[in-house]
N, CA, C and O atoms as a Tripos MOL2 file, in Angstrom:
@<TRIPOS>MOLECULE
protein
  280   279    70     0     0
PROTEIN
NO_CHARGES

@<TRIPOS>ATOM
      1 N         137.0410  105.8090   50.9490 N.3       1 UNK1
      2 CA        137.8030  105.5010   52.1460 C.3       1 UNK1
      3 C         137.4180  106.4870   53.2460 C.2       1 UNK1
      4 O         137.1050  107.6660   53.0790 O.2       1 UNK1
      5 N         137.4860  105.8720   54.3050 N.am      2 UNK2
      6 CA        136.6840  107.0180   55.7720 C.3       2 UNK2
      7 C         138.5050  106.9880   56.4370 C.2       2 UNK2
      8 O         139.4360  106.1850   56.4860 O.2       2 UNK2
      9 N         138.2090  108.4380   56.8630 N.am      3 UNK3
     10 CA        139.5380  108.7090   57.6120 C.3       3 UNK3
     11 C         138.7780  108.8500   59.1420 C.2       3 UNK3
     12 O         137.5810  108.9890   59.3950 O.2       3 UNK3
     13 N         139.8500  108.7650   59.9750 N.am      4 UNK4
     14 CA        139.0850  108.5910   61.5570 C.3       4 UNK4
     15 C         140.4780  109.3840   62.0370 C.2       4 UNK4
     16 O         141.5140  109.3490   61.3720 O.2       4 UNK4
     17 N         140.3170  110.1920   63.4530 N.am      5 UNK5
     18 CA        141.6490  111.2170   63.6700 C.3       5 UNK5
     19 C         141.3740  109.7640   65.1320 C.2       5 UNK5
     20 O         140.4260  109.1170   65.5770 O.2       5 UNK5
     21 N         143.1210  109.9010   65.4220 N.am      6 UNK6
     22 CA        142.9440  108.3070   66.9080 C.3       6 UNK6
     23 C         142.6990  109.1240   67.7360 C.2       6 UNK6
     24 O         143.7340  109.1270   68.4020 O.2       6 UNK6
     25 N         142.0290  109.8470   68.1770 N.am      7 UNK7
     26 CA        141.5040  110.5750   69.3980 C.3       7 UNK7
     27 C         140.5360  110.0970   69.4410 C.2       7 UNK7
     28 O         140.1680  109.7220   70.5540 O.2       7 UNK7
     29 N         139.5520  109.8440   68.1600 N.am      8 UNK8
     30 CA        137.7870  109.7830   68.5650 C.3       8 UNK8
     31 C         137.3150  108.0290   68.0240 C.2       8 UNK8
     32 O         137.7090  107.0210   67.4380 O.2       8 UNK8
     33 N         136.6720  108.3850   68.4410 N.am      9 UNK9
     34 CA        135.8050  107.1940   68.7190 C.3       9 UNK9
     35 C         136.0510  106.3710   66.6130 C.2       9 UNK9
     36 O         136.4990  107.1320   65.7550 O.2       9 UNK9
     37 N         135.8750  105.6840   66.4370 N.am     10 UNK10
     38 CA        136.1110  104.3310   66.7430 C.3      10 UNK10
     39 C         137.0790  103.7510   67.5070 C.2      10 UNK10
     40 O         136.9370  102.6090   67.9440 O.2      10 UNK10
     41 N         138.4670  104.6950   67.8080 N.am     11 UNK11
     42 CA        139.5590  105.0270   68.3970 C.3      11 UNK11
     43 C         139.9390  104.5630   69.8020 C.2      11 UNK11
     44 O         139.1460  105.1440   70.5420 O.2      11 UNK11
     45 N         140.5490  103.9980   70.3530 N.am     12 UNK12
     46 CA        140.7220  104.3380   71.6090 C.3      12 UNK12
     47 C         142.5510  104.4260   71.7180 C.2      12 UNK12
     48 O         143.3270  103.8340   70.9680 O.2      12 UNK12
     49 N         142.8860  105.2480   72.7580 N.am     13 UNK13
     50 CA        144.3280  105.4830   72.5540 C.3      13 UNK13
     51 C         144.8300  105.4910   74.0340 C.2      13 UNK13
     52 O         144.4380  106.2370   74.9310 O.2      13 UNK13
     53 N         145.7210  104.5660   74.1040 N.am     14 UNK14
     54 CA        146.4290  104.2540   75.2920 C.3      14 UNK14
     55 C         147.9860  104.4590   76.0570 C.2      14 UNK14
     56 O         148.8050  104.3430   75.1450 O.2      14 UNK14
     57 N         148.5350  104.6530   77.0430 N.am     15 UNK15
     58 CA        149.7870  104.7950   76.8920 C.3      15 UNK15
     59 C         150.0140  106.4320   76.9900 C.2      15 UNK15
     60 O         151.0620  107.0390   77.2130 O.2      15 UNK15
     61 N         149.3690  106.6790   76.8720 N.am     16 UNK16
     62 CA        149.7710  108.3490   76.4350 C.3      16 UNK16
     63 C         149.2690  109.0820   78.4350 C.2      16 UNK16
     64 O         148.3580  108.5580   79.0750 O.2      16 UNK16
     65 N         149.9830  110.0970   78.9100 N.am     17 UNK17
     66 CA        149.4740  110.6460   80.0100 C.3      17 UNK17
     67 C         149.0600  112.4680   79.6240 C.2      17 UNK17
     68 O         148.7800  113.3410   80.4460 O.2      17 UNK17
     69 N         149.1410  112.5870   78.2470 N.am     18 UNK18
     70 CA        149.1760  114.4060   77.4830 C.3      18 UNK18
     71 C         148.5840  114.1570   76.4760 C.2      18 UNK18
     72 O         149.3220  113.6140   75.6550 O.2      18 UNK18
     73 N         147.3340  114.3340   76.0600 N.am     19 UNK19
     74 CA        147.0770  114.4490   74.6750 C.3      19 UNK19
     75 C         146.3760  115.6730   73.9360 C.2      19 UNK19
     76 O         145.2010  115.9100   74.2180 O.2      19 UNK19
     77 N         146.9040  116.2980   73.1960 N.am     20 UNK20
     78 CA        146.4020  117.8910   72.8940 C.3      20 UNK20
     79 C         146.2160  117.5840   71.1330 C.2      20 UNK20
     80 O         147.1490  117.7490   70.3460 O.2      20 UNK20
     81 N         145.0230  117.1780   70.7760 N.am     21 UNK21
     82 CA        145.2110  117.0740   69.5650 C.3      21 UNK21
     83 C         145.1520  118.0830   68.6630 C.2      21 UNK21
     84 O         145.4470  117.9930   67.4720 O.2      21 UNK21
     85 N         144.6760  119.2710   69.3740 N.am     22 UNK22
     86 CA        144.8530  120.5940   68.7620 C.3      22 UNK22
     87 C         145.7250  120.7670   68.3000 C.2      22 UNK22
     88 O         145.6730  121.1260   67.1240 O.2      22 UNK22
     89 N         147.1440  120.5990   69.0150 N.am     23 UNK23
     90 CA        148.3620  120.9860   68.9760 C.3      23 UNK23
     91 C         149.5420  120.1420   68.5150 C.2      23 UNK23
     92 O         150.7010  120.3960   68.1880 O.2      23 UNK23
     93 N         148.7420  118.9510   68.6220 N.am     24 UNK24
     94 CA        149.2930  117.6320   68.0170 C.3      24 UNK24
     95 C         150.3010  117.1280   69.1110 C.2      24 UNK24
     96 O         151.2290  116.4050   68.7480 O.2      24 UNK24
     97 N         150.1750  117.4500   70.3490 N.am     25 UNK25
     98 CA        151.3150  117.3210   71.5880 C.3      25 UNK25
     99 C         150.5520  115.6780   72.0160 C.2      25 UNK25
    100 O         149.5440  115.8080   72.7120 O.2      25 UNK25
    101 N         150.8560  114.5130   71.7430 N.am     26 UNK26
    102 CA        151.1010  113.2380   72.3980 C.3      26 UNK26
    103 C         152.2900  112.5670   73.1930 C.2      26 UNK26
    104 O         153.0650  111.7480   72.6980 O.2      26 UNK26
    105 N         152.3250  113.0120   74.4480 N.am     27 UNK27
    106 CA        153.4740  112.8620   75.6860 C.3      27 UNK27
    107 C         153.1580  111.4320   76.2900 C.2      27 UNK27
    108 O         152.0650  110.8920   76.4580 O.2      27 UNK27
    109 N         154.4850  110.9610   76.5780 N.am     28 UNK28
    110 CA        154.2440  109.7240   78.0370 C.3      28 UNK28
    111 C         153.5250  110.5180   79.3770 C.2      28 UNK28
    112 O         152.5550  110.4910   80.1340 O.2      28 UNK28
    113 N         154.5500  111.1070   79.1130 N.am     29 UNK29
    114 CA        154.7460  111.5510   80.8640 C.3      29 UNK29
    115 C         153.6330  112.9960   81.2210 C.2      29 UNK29
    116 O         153.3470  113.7860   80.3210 O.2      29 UNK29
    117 N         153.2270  113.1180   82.3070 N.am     30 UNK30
    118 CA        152.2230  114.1370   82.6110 C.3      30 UNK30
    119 C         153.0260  115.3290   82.8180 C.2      30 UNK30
    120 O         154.0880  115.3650   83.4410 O.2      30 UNK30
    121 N         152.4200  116.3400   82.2280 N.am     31 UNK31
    122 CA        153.1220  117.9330   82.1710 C.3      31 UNK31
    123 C         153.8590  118.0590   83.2720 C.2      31 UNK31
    124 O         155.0860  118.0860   83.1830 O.2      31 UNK31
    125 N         152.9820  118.1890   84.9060 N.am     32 UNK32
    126 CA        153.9440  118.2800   85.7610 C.3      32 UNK32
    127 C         155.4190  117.5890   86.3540 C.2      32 UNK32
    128 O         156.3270  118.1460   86.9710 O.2      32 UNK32
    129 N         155.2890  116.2310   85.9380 N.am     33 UNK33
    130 CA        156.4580  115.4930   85.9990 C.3      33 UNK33
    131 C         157.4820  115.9970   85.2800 C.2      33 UNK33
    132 O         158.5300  116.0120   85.9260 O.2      33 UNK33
    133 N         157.5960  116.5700   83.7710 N.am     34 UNK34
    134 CA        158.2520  117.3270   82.7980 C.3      34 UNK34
    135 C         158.9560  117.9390   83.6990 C.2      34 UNK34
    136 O         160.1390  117.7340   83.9700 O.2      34 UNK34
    137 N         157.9960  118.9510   84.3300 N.am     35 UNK35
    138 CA        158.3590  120.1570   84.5950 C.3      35 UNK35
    139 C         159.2410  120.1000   85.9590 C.2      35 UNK35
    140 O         160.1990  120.8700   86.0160 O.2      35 UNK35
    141 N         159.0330  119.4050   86.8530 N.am     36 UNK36
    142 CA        159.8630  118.6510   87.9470 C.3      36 UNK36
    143 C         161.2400  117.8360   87.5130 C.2      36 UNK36
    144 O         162.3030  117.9310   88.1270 O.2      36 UNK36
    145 N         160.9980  116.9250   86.2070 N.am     37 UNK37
    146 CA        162.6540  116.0970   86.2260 C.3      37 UNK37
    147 C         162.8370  116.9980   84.4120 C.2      37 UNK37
    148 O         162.6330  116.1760   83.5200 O.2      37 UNK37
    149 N         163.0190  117.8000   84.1100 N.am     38 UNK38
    150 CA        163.3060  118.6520   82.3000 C.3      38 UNK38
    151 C         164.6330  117.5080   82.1910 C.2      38 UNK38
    152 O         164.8300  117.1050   81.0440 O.2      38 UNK38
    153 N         165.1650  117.1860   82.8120 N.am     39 UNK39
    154 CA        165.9540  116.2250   82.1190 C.3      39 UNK39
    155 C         165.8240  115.2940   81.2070 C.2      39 UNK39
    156 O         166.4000  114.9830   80.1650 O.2      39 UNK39
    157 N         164.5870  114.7690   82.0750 N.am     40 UNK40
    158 CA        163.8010  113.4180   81.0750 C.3      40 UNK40
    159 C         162.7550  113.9320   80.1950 C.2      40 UNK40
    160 O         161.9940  113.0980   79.7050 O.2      40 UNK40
    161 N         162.5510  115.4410   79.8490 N.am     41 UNK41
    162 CA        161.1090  115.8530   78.7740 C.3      41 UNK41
    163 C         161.6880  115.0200   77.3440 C.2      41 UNK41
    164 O         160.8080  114.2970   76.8770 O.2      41 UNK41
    165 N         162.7500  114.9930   76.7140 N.am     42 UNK42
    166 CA        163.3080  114.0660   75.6010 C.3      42 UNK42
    167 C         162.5680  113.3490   75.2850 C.2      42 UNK42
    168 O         161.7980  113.3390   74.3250 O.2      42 UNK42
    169 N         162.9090  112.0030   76.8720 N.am     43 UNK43
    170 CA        161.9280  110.8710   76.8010 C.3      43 UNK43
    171 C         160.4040  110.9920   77.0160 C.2      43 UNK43
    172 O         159.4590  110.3020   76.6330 O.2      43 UNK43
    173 N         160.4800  111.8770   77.6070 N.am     44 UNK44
    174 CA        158.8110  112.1660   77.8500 C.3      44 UNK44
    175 C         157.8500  112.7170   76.4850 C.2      44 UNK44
    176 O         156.6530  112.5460   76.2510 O.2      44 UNK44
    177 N         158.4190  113.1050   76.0720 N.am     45 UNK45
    178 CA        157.8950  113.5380   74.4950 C.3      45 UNK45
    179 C         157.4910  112.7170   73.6630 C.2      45 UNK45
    180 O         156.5720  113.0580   72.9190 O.2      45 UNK45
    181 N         158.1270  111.2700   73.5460 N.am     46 UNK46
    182 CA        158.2790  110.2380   72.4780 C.3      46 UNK46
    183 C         157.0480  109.7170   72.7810 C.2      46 UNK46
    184 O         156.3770  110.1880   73.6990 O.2      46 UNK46
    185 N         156.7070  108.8670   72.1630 N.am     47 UNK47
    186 CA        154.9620  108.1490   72.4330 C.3      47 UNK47
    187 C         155.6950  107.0160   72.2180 C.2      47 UNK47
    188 O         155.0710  106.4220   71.3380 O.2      47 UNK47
    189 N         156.6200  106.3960   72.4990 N.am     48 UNK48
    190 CA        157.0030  104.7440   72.4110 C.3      48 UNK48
    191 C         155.9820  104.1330   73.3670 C.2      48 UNK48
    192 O         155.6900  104.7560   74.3880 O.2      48 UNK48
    193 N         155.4980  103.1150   73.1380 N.am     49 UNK49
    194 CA        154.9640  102.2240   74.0240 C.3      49 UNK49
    195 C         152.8760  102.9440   73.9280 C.2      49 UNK49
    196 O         151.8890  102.2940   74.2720 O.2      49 UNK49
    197 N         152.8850  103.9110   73.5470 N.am     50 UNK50
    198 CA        151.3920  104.0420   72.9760 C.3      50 UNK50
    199 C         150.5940  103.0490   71.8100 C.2      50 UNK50
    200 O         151.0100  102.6320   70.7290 O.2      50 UNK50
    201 N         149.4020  102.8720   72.4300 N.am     51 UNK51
    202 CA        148.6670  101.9870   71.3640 C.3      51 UNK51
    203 C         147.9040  103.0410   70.6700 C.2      51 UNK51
    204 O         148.1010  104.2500   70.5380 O.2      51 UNK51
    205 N         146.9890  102.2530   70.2670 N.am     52 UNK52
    206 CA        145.7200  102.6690   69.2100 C.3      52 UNK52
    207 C         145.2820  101.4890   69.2180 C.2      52 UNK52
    208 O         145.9200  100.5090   68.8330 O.2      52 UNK52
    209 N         143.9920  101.4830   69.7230 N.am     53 UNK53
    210 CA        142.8600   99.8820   69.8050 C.3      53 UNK53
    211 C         141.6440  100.4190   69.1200 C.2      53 UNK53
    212 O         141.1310  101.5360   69.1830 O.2      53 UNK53
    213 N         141.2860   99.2740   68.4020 N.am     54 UNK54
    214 CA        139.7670   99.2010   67.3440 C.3      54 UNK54
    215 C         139.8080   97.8220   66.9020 C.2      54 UNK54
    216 O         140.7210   96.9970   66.8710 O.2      54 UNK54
    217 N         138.1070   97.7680   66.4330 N.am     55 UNK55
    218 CA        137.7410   96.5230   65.9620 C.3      55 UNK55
    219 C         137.2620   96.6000   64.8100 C.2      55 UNK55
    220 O         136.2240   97.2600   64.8610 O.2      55 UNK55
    221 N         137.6220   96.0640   63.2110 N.am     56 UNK56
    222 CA        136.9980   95.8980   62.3040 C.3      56 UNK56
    223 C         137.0300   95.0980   61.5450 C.2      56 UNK56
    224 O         138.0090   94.3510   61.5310 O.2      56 UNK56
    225 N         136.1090   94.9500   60.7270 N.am     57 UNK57
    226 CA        135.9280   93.7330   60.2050 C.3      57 UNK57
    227 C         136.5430   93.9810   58.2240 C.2      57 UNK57
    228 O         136.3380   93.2990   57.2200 O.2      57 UNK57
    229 N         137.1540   95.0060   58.4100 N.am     58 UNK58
    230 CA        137.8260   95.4600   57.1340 C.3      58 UNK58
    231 C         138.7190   94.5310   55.9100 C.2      58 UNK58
    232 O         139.6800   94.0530   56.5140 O.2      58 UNK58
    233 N         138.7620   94.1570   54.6390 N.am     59 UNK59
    234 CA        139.7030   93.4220   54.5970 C.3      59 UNK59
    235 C         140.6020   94.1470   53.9320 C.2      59 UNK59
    236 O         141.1060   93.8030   52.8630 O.2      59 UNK59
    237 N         140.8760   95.3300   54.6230 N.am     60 UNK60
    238 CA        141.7480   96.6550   53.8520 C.3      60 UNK60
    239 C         142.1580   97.2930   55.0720 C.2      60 UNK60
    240 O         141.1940   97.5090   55.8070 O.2      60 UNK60
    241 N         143.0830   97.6070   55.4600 N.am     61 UNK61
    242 CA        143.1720   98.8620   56.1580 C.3      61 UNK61
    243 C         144.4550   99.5120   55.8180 C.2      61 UNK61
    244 O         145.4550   98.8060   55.6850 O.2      61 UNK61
    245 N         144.5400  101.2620   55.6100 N.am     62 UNK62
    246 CA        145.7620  101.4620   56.0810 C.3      62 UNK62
    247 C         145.8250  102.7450   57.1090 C.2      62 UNK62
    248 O         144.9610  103.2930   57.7950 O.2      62 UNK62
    249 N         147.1330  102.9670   56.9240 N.am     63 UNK63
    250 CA        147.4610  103.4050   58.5070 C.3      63 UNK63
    251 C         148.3640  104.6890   58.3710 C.2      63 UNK63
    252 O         149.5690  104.5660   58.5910 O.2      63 UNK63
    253 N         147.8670  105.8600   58.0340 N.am     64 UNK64
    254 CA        148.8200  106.9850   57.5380 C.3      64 UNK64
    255 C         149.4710  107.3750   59.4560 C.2      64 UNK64
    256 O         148.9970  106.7710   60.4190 O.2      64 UNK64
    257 N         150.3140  108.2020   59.5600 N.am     65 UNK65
    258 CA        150.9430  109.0960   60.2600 C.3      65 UNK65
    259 C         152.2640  109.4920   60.5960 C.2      65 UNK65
    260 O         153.1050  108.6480   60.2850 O.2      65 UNK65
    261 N         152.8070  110.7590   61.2640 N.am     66 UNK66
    262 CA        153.9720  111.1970   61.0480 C.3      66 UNK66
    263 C         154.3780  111.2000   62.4500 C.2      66 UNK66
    264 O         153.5570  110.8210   63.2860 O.2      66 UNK66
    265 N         155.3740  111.5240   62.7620 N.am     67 UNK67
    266 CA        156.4880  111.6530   63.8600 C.3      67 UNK67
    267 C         157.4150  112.8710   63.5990 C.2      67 UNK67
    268 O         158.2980  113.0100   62.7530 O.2      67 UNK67
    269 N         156.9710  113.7110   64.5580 N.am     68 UNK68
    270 CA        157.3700  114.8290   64.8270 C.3      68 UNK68
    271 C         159.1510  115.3310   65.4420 C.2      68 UNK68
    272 O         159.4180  116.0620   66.3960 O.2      68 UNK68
    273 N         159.9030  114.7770   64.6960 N.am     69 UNK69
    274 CA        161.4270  114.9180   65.3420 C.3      69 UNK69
    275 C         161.9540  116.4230   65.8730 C.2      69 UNK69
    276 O         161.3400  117.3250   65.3040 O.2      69 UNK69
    277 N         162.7040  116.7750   66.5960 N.am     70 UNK70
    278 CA        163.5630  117.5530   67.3740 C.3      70 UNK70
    279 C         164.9830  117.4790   67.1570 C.2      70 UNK70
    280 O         165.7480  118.1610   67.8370 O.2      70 UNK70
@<TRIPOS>BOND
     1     1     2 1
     2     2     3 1
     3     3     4 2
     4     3     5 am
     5     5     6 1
     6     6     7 1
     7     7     8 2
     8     7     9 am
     9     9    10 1
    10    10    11 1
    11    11    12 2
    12    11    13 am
    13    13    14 1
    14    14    15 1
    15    15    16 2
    16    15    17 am
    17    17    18 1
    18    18    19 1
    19    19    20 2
    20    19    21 am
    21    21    22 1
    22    22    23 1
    23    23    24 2
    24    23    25 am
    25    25    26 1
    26    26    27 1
    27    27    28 2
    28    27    29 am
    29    29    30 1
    30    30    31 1
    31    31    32 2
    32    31    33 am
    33    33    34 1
    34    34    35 1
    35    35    36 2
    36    35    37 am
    37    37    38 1
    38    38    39 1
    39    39    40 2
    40    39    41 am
    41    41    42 1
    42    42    43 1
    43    43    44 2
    44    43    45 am
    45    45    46 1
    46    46    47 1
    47    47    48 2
    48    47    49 am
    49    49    50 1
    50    50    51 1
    51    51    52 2
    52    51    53 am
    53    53    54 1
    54    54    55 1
    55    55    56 2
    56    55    57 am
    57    57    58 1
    58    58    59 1
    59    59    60 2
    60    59    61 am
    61    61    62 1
    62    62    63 1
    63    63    64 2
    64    63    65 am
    65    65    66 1
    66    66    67 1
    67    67    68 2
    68    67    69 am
    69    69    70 1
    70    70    71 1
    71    71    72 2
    72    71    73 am
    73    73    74 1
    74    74    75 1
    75    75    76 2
    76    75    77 am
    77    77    78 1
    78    78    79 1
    79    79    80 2
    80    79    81 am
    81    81    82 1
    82    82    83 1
    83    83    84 2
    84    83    85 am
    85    85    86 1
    86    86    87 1
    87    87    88 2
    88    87    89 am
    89    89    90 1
    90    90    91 1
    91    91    92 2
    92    91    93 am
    93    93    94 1
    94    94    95 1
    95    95    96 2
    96    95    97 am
    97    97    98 1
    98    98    99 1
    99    99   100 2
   100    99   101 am
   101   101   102 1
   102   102   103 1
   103   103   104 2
   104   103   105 am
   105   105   106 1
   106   106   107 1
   107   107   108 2
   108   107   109 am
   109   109   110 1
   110   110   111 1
   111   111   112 2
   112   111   113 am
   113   113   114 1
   114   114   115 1
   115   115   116 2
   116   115   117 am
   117   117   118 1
   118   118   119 1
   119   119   120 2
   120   119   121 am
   121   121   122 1
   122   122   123 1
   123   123   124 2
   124   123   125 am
   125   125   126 1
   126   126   127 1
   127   127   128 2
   128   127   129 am
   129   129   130 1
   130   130   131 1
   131   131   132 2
   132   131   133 am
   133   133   134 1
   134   134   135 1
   135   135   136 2
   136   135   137 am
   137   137   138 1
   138   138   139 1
   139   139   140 2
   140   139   141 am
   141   141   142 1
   142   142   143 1
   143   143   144 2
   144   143   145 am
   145   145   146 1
   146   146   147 1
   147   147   148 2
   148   147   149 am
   149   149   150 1
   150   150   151 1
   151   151   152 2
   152   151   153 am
   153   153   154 1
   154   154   155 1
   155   155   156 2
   156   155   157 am
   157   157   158 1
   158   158   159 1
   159   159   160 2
   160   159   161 am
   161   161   162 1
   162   162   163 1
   163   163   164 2
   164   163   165 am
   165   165   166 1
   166   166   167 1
   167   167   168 2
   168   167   169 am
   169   169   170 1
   170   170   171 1
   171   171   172 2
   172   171   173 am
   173   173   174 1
   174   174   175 1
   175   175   176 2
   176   175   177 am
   177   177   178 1
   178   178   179 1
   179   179   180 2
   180   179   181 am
   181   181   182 1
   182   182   183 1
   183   183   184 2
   184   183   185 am
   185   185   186 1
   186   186   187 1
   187   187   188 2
   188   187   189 am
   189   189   190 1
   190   190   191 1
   191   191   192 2
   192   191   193 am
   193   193   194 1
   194   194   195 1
   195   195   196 2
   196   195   197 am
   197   197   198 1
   198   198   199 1
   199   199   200 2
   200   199   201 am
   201   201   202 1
   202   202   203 1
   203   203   204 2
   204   203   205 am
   205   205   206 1
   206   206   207 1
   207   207   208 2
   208   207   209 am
   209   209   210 1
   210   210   211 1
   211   211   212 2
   212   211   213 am
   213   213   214 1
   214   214   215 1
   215   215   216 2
   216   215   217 am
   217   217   218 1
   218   218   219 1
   219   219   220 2
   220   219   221 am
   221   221   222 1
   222   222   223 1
   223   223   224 2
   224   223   225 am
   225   225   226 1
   226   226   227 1
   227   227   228 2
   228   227   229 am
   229   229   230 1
   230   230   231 1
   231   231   232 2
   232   231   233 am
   233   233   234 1
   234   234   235 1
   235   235   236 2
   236   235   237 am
   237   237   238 1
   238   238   239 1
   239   239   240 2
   240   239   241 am
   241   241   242 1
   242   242   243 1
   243   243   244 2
   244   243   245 am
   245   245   246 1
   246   246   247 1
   247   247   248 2
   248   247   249 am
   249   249   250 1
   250   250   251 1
   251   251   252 2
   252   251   253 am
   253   253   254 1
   254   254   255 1
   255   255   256 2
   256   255   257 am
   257   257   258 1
   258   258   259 1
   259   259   260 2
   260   259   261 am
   261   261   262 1
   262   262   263 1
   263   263   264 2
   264   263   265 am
   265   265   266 1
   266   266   267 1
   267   267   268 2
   268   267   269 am
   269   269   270 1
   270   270   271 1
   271   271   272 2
   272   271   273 am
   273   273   274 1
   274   274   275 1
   275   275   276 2
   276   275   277 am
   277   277   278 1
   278   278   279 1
   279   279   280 2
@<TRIPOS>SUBSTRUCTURE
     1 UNK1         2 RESIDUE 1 A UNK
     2 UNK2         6 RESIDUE 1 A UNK
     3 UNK3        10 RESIDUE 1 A UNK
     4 UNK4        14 RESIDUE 1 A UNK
     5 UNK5        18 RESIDUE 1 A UNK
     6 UNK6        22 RESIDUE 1 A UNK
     7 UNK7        26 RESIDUE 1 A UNK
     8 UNK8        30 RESIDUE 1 A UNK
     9 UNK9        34 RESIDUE 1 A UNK
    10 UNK10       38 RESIDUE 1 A UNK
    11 UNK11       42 RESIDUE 1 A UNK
    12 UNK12       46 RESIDUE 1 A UNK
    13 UNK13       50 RESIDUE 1 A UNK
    14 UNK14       54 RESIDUE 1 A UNK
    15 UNK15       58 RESIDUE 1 A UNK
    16 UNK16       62 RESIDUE 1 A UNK
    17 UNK17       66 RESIDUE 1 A UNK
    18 UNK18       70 RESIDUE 1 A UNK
    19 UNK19       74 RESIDUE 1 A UNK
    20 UNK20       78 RESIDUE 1 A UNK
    21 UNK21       82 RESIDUE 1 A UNK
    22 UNK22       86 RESIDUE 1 A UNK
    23 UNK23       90 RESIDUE 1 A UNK
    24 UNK24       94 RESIDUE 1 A UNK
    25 UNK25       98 RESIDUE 1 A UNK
    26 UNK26      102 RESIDUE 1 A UNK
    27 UNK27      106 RESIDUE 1 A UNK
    28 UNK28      110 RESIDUE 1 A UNK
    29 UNK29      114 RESIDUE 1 A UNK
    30 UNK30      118 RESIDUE 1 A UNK
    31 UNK31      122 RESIDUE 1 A UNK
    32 UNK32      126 RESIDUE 1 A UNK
    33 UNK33      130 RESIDUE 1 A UNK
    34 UNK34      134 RESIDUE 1 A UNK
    35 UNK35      138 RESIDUE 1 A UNK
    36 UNK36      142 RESIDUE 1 A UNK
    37 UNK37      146 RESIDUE 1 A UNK
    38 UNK38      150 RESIDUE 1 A UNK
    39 UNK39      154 RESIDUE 1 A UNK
    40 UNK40      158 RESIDUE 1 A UNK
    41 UNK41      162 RESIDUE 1 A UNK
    42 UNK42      166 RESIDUE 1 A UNK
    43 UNK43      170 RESIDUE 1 A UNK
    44 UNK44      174 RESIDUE 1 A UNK
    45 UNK45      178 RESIDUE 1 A UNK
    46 UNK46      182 RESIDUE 1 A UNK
    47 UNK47      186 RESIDUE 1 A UNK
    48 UNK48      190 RESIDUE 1 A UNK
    49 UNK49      194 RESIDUE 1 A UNK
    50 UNK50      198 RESIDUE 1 A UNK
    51 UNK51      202 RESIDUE 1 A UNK
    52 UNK52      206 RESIDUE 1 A UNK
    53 UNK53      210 RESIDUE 1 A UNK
    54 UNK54      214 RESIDUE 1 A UNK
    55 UNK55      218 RESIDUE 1 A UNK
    56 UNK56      222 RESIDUE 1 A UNK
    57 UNK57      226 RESIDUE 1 A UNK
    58 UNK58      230 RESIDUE 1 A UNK
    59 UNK59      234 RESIDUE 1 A UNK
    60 UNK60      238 RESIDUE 1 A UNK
    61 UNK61      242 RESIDUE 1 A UNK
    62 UNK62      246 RESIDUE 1 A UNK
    63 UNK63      250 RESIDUE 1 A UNK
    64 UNK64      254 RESIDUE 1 A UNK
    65 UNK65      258 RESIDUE 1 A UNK
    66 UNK66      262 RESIDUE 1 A UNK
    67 UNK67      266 RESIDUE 1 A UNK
    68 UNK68      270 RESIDUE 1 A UNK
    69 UNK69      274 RESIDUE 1 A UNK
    70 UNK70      278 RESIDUE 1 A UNK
């Protein structure tokens, strides 16, 4: 089985305006906006509404990952 991290290429990742995969930080909202409304960083934190797009011709796939709660 080949593991692929959704940052790279076969990968493409959408929805997101922060992505630090170093750090594992995937945000909506762009740092400075955060930092202007901290009310909304909550929502800005969550990756609701992010994709992950690829094409394969697999007749297997699965799909590991976690969610980081607060």
């Amino acid at each position: 089985m080949k593991t692929y991290p959704c940052y790279e290429k076969p990968f493409s990742l959408h929805g997101l305006n922060h992505i630090q995969p170093d750090t594992g930080e995937y945000w909506r909202f762009p740092l400075d906006i955060l930092k202007l409304m901290p009310q909304y960083e909550h929502l800005g934190r969550r990756c609701a509404g992010a994709r992950l797009r690829f094409r394969t011709d697999a007749s297997r796939i699965i799909i590991r990952y976690s969610l980081k709660t607060e």
